[in-house]
C-alpha positions, 0 to 999 in steps of 0.5 A: 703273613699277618703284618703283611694283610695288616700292611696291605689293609692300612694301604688300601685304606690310605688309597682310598681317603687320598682318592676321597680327597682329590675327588673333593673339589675345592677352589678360590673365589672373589667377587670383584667390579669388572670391567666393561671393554672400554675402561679395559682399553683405557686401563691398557693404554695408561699402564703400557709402558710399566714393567714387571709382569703386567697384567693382561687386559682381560684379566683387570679387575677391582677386587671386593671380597675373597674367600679362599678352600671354597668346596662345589657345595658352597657355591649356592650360598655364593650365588645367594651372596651375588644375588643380595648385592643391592646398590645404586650406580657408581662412578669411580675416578682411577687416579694415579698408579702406586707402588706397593712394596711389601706385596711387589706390585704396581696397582692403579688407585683411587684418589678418593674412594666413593661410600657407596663402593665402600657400602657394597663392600661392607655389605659382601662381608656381612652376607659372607659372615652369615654364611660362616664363610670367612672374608679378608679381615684387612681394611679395605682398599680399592685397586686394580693390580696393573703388573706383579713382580715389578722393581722400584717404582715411583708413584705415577700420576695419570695424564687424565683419571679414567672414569669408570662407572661400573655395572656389574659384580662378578664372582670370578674363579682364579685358575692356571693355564700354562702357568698363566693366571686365568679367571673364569666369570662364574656369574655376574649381577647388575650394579644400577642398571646393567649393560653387560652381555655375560650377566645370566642372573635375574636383575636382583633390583627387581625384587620386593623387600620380602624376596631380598630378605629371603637371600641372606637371613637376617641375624637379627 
């Protein structure tokens, strides 16, 4: 009689910690270039005859930065993040599209990666290292994955490069609907001056240099 009370506390205590878990909302976030319909359609066009599993139009993007097991309560510190993002226009010349064997995926490249681009992406890992927040430590390579779970395939110059100035970083959820790879934009900030319509944050470029101090602490 009492193993069974014992048995029957112990399982009730199990029930409850495994509800206290699935209750806690955890998720994967990245920052990332993304795209304006434009440089879509183009993208679109150039890899339409590859195959494997391509990626969709609406989900193309130049991936910056992600931090995998991110808890609800964090994303604060995220908008923080986006929000510090300070940089000056850019132009970026896709080039030729690359096979990468080792990961199984077909990406469109970069002949010679901007500092600027390289700038911001050292700054998205300093602000994540001051909030504890683990970056991926691999050097940094600019691409956009164009088709996944594709065979042999030789590196493929474009006709033309497809020039694409980028105006907005976004901090993008990954999802699955269907067993389709969806993102959900949680927010986007300008990058020089901004013509996208989803952006919903203040322009951080507006601020004076005692606010963007205030958006991720100094370590000095």
């Amino acid at each position: 009689m009492v193993y069974r009370r014992q048995f029957g506390l112990a399982c009730a205590a199990a029930s409850r910690k495994e509800s206290s878990l699935r209750n806690r909302s955890y998720t994967d976030v990245f920052f990332a270039l993304w795209p304006d319909d434009a440089t879509r359609s183009q993208i679109a066009q150039a890899i339409s005859t590859l195959g494997g599993r391509v990626t969709a139009t609406q989900n193309l993007h130049l991936s910056l930065g992600f931090v995998s097991h991110v808890s609800s309560t964090q994303m604060a510190d995220f908008m923080r993040i986006g929000a510090s993002l300070l940089q000056a226009p850019m132009e970026l010349q896709l080039t030729h599209i690359e096979y990468w064997r080792d990961v199984g995926i077909a990406a469109l490249v970069l002949r010679q990666t901007p500092e600027l681009l390289l700038h911001l992406v050292s700054q998205l890992r300093e602000a994540l290292g001051h909030y504890g927040l683990d970056a991926d430590p691999r050097p940094f390579r600019a691409h956009v994955v164009v088709s996944r779970h594709i065979s042999d395939f030789r590196t493929k110059p474009l006709t033309s490069p497809i020039v694409w100035r980028p105006d907005c970083v976004a901090l993008v959820e990954p999802q699955l609907a269907d067993r389709f790879r969806t993102y959900r934009v949680r927010e986007t900030w300008p990058v020089g001056t901004c013509s996208c319509s989803a952006a919903k944050g203040a322009c951080p470029h507006s601020l004076s240099a005692e606010e963007r101090s205030l958006l991720v602490p100094d370590q000095r």
